[in-house]
Backbone as a chain_set.jsonl record, in Angstrom:
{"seq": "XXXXXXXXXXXXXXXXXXXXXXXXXXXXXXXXXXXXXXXXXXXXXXXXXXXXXXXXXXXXXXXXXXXXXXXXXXXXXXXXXXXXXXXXXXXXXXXXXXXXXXXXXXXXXXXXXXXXXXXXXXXXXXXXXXXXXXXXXXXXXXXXXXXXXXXXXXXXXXXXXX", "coords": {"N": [[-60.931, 26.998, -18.151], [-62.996, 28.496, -15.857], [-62.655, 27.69, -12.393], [-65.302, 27.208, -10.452], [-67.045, 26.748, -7.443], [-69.625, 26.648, -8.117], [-72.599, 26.758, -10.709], [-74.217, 28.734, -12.665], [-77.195, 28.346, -14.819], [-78.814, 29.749, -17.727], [-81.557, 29.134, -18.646], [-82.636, 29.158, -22.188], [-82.715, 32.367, -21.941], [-84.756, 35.319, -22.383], [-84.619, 38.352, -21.951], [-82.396, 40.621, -22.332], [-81.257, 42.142, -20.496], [-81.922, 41.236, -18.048], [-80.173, 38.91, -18.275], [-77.851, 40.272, -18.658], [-77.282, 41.487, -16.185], [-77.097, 38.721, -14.67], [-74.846, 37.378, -15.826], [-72.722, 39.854, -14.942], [-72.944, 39.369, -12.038], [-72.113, 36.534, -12.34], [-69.401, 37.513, -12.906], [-68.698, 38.648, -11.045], [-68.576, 37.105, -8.622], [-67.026, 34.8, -9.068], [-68.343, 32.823, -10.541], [-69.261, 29.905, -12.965], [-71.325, 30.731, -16.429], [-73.736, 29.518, -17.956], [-75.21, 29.694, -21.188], [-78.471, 28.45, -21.985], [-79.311, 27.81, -25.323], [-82.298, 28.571, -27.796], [-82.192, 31.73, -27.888], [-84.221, 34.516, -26.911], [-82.943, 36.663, -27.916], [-79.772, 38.225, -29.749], [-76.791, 36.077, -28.704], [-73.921, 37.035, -28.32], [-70.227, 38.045, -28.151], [-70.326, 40.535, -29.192], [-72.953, 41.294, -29.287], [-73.679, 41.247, -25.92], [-71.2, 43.572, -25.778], [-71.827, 45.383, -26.477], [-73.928, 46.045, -25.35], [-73.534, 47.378, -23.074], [-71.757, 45.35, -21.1], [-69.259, 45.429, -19.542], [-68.038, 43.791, -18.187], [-67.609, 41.216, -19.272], [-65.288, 40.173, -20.291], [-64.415, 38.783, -17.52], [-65.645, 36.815, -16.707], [-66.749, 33.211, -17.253], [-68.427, 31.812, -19.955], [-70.265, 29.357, -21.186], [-71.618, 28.023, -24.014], [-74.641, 26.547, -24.879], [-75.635, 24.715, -27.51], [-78.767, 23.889, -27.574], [-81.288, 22.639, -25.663], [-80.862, 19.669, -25.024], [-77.863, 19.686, -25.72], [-77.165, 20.708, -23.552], [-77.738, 19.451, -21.535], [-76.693, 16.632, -22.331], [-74.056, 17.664, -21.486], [-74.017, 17.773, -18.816], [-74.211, 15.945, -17.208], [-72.637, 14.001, -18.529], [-70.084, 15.21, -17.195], [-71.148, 15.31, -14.012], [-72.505, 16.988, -13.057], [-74.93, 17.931, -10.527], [-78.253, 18.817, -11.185], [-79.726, 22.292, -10.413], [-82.773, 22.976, -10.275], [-84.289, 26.485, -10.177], [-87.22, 27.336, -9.351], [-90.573, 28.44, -9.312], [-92.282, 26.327, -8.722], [-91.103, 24.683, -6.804], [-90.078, 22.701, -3.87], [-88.808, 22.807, -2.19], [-87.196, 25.209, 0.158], [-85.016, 27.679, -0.924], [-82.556, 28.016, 1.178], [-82.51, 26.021, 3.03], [-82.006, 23.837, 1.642], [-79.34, 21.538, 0.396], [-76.885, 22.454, -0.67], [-73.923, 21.4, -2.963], [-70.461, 22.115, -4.063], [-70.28, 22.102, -7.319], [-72.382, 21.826, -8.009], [-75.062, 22.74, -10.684], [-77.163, 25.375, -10.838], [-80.251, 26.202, -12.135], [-81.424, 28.479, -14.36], [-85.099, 29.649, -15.165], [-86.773, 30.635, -18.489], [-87.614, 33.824, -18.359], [-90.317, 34.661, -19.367], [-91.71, 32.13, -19.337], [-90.503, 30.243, -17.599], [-89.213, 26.939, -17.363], [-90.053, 23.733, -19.676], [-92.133, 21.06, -18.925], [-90.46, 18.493, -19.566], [-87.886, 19.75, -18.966], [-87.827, 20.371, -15.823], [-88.888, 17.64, -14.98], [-85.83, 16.716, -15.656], [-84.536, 18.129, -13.26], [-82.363, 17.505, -10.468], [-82.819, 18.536, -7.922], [-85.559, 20.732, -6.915], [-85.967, 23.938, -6.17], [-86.704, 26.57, -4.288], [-87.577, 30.222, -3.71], [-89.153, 31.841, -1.179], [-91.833, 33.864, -0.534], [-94.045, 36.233, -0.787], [-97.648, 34.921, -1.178], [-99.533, 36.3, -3.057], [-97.996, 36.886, -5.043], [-96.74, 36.847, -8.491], [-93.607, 36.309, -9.504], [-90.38, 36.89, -8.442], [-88.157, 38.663, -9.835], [-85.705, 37.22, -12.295], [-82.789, 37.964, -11.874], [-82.333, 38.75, -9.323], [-83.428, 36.735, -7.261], [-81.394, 34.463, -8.736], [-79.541, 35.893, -7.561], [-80.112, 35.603, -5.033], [-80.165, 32.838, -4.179], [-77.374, 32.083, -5.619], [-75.977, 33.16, -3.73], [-76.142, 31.948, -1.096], [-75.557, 29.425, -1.695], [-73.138, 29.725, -2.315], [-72.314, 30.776, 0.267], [-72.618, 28.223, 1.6], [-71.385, 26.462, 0.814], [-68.879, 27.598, 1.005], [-67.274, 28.938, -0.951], [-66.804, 31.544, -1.973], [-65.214, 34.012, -3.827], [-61.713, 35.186, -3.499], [-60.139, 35.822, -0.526], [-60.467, 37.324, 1.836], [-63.25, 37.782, 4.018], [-66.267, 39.557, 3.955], [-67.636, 43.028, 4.895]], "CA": [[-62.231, 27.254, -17.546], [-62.852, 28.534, -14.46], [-62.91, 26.128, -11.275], [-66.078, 27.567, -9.663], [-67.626, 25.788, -7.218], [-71.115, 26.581, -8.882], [-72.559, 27.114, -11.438], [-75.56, 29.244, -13.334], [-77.444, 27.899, -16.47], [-80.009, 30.334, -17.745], [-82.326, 28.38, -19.891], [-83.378, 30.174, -23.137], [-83.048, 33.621, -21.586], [-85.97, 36.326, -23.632], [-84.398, 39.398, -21.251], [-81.038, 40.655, -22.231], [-80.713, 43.057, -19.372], [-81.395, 40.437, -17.261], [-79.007, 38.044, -18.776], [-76.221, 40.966, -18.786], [-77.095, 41.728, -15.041], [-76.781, 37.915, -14.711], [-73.307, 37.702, -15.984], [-72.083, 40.584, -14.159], [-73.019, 38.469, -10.983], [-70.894, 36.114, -12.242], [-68.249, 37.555, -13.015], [-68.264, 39.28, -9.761], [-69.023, 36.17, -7.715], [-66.416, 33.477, -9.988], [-69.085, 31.329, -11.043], [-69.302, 29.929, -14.601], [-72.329, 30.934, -16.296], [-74.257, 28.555, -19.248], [-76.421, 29.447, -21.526], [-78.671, 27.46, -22.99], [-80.141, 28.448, -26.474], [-82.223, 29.494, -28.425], [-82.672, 33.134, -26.762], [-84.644, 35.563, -27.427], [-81.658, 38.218, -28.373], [-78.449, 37.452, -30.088], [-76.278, 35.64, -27.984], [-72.868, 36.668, -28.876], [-69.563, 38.951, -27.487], [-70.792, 41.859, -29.522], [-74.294, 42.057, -28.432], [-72.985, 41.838, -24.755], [-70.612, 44.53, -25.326], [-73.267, 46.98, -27.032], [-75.639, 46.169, -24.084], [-72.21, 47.392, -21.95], [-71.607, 44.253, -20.206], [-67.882, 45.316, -19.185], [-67.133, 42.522, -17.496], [-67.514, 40.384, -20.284], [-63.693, 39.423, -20.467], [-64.141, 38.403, -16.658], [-66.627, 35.902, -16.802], [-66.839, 32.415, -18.35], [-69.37, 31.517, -20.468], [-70.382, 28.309, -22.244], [-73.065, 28.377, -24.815], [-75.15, 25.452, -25.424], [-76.921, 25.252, -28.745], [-79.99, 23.051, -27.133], [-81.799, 21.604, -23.968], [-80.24, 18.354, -24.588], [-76.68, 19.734, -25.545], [-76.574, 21.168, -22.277], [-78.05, 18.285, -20.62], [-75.086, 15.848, -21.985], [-72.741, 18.454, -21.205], [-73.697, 18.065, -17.323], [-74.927, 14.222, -16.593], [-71.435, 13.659, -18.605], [-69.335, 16.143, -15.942], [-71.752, 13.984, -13.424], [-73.068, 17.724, -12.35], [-75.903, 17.82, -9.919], [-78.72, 20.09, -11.913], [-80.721, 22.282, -9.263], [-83.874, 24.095, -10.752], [-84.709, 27.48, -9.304], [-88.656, 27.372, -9.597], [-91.886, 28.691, -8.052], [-93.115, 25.315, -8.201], [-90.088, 24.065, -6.226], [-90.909, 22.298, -2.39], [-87.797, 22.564, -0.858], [-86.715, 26.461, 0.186], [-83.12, 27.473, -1.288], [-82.073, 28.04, 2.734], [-83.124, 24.577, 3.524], [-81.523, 22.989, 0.718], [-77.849, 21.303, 1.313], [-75.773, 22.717, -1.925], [-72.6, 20.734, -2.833], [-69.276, 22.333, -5.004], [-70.392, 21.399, -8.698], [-73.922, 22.192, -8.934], [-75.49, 23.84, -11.528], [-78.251, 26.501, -10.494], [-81.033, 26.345, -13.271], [-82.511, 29.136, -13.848], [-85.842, 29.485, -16.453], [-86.795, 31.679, -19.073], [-88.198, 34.825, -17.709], [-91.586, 34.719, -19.352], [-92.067, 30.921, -19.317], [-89.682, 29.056, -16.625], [-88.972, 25.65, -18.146], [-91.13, 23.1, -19.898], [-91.879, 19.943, -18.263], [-89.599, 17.89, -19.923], [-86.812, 20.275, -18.078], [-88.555, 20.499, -14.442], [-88.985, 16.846, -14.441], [-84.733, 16.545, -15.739], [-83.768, 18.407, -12.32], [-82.169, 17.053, -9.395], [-83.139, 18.966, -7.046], [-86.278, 21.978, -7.416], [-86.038, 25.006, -4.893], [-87.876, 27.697, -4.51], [-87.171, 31.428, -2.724], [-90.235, 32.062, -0.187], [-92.382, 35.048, -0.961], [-95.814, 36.553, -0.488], [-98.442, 33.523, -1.455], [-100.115, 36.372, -4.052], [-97.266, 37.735, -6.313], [-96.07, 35.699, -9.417], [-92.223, 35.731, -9.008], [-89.262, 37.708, -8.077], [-86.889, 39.01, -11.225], [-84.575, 36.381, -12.089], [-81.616, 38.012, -11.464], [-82.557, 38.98, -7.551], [-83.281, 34.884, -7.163], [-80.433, 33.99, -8.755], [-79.043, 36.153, -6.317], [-80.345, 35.027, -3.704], [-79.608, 31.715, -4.269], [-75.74, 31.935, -5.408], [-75.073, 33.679, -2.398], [-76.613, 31.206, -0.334], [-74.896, 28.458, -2.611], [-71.309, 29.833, -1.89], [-72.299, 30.256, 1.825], [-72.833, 26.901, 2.131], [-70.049, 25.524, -0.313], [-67.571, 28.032, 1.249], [-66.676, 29.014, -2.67], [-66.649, 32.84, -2.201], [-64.18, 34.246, -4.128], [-60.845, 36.314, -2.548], [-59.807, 35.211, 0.721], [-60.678, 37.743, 2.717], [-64.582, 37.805, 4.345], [-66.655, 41.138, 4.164], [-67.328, 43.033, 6.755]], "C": [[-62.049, 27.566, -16.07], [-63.198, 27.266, -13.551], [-63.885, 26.581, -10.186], [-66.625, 26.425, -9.1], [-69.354, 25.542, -7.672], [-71.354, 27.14, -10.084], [-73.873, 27.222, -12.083], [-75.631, 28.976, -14.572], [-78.613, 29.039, -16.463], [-80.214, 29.704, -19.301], [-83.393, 28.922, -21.034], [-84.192, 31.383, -22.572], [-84.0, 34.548, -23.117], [-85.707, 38.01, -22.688], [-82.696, 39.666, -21.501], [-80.344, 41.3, -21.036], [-80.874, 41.981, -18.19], [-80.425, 39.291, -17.292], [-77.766, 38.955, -18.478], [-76.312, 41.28, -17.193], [-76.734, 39.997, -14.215], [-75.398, 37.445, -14.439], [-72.435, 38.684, -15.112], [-71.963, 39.545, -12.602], [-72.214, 37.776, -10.816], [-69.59, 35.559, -12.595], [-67.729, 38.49, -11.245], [-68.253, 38.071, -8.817], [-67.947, 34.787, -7.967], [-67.311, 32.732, -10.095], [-69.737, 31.49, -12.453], [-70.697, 30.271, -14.643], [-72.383, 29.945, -17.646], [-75.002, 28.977, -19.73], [-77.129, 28.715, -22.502], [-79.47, 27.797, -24.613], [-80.913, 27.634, -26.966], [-82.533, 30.641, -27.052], [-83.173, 33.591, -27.192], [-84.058, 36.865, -27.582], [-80.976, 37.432, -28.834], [-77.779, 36.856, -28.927], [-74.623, 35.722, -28.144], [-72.082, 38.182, -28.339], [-69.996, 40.243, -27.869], [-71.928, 42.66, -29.112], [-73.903, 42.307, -26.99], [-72.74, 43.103, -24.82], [-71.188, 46.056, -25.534], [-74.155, 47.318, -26.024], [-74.869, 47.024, -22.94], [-71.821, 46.665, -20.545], [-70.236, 44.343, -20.407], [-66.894, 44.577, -18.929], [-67.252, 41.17, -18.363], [-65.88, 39.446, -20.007], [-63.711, 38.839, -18.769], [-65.159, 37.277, -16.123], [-66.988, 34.553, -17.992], [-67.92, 31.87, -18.548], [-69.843, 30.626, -21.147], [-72.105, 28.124, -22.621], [-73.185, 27.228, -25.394], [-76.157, 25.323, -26.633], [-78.545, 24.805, -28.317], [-79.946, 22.537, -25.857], [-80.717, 20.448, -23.487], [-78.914, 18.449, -24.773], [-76.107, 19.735, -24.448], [-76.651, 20.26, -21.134], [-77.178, 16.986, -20.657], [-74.331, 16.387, -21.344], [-72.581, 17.417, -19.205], [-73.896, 16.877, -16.867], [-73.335, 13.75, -17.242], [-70.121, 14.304, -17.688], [-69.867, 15.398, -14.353], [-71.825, 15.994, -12.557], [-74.624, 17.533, -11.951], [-77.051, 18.824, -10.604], [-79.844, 20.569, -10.825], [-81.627, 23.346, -9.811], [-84.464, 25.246, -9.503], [-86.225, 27.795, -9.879], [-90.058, 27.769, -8.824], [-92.78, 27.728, -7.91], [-92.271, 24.729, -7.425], [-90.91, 23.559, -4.369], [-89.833, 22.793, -1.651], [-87.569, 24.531, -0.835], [-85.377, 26.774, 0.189], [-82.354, 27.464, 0.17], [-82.149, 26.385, 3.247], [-82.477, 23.208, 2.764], [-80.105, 22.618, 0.417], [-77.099, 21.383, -0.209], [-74.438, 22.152, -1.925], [-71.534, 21.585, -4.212], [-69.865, 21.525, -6.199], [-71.832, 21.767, -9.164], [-74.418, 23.154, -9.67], [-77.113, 24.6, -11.221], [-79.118, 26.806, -12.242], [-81.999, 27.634, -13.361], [-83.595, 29.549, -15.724], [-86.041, 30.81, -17.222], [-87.547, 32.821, -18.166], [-89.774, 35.116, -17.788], [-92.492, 33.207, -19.695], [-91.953, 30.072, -18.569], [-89.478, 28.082, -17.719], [-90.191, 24.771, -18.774], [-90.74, 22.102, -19.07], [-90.875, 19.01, -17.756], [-88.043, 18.186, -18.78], [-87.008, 20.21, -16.935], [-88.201, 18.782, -14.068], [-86.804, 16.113, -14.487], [-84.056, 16.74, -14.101], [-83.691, 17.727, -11.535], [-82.971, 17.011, -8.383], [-84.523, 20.333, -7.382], [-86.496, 22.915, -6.121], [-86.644, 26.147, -5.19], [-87.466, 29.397, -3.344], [-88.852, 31.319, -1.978], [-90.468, 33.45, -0.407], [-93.782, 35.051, -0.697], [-96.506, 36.197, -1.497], [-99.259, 34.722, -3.139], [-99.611, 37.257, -5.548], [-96.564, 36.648, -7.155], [-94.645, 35.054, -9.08], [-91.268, 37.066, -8.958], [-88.88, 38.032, -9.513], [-86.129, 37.947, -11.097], [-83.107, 36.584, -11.847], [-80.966, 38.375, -10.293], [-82.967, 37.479, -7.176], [-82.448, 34.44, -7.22], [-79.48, 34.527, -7.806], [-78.281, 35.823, -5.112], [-79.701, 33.723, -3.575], [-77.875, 30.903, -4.232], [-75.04, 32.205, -4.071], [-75.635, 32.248, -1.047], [-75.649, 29.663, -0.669], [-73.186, 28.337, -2.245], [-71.376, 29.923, -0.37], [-71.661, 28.73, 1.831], [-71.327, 25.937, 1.994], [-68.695, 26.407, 0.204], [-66.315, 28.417, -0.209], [-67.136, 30.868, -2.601], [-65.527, 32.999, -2.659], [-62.823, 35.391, -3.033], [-60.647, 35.098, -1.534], [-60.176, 36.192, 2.26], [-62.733, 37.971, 3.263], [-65.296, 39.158, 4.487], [-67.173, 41.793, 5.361], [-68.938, 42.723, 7.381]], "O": [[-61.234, 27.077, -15.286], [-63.785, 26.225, -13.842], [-63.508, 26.432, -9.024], [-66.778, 25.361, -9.699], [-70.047, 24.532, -7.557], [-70.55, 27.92, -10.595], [-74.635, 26.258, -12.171], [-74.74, 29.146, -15.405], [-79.27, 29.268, -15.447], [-79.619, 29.698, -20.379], [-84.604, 29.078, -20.878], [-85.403, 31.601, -22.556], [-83.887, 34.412, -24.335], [-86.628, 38.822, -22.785], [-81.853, 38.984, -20.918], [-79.192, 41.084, -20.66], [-79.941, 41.879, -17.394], [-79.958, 38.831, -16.25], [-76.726, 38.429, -18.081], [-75.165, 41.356, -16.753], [-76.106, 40.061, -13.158], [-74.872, 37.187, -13.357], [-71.42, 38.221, -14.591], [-70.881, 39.091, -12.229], [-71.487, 37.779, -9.823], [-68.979, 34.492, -12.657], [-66.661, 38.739, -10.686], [-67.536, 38.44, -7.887], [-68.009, 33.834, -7.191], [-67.047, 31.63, -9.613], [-70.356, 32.412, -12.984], [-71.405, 30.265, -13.636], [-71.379, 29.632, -18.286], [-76.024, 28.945, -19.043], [-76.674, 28.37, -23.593], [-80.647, 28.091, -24.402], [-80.777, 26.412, -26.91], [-82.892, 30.506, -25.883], [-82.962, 33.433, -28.395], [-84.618, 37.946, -27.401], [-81.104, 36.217, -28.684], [-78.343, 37.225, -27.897], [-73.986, 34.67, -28.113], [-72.725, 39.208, -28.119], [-70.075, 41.109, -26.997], [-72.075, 43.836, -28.78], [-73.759, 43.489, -26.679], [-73.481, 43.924, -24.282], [-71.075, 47.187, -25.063], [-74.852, 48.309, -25.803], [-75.506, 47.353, -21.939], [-71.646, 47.113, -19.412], [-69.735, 43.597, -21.248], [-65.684, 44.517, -19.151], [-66.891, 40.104, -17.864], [-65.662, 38.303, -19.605], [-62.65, 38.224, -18.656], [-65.246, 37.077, -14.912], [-67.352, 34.709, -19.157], [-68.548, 31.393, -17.603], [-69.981, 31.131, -22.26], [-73.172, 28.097, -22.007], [-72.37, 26.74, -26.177], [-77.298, 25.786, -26.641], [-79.471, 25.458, -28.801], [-79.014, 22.134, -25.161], [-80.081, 20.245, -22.453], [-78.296, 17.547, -24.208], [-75.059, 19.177, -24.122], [-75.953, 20.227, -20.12], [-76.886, 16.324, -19.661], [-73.753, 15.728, -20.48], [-71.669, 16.801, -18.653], [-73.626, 16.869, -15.665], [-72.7, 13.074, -16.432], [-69.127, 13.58, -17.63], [-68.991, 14.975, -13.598], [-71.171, 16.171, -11.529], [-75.458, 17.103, -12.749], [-76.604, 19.969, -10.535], [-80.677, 19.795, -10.354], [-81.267, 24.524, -9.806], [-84.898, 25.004, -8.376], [-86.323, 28.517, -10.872], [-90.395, 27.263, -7.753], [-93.824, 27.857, -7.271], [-92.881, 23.701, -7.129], [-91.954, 23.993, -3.88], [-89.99, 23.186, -0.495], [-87.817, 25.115, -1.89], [-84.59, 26.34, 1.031], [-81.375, 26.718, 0.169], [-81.365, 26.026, 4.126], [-82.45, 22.032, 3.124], [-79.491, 23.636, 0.098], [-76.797, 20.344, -0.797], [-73.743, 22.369, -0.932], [-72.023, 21.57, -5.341], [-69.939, 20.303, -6.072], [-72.28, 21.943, -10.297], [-74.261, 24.342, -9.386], [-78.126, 23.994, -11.569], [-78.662, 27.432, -13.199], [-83.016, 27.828, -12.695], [-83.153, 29.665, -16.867], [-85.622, 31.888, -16.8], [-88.085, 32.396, -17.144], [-90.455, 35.582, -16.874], [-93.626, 33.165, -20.171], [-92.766, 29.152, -18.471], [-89.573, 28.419, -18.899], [-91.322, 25.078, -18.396], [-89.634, 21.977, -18.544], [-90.476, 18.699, -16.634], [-87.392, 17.377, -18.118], [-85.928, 19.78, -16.529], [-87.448, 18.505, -13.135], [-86.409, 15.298, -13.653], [-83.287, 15.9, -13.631], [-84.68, 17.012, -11.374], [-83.634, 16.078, -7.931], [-84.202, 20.959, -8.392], [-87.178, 22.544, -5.167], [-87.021, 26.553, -6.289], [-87.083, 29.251, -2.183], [-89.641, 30.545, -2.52], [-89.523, 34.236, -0.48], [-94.513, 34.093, -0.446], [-96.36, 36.727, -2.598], [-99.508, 34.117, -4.182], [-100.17, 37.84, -6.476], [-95.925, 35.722, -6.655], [-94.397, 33.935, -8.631], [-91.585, 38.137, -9.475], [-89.543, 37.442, -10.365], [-85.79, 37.586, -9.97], [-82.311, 35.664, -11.655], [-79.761, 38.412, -10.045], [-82.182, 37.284, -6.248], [-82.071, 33.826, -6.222], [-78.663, 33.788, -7.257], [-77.185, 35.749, -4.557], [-78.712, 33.588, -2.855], [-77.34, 30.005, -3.582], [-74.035, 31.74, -3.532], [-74.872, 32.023, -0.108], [-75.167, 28.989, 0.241], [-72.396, 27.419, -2.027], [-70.597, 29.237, 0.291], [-70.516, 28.322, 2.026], [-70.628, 25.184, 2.673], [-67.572, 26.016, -0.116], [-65.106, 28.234, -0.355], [-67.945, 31.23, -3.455], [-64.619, 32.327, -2.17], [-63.112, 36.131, -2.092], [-60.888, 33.897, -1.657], [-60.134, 35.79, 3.423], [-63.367, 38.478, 2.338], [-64.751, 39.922, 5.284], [-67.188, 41.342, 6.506], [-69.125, 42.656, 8.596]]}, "num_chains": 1, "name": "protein.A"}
């Protein structure tokens, strides 16, 4: 497995293109990705590679059959779980990211249920104009990773861009 210092869960993705633009992220970025099922698409190397998610072979992926699979997985790893939400208080800039955490991010046409919201650690939120629903989730997650490896100093390479 990879040894990222973060790490993206997308919780019963219903968008494959955003799931495969997802992945690309990070596999470009080294950070594991999770997902949690059910999805609304197949979930499996073939659909990927039909959708032409290239980078498939450069990106690791662990697929959770359920909420609560995924939720042993990470309280047993003793990962921090940080929900990316538009009900969130704290603003992802504002919010002190540590090596290990997992970046939650919700379905696309639901976010999480309760049950999940009230599971997270931490709940953050991007800052946006007070009368538009939400960003795309895969310009959030974005936002966020990059902000995430700032912080954590977990960019991949060694050299800094320009």
């Amino acid at each position: 497995m990879l040894n990222a210092p973060i790490a993206l869960a997308l919780y019963q993705p219903d968008i494959p293109q955003n799931t495969g633009t997802l992945l690309r992220l990070c596999a470009c970025l080294a950070i594991e990705a999770h997902i949690i099922e059910p999805a609304g698409f197949p979930v499996s190397d073939r659909a990927f590679r039909r959708a032409g998610m290239d980078y498939l072979d450069r990106v690791t992926i662990t697929r959770h059959v359920s909420w609560t699979a995924f939720d042993t997985w990470r309280r047993q790893a003793e990962r921090r779980l940080v929900l990316a939400t538009t009900q969130g208080a704290t603003l992802y800039t504002r919010f002190a990211f540590a090596p290990g955490d997992v970046i939650l991010l919700g379905r696309e046409s639901a976010g999480v249920p309760p049950a999940v919201h009230a599971a997270a650690d931490a709940r953050i939120t991007v800052p946006m104009v007070a009368d538009l629903r939400s960003l795309n989730v895969a310009v959030a997650a974005a936002m966020i990773a990059g902000e995430a490896l700032r912080q954590t100093d977990g960019w991949p390479g060694s050299q800094p861009g320009p």
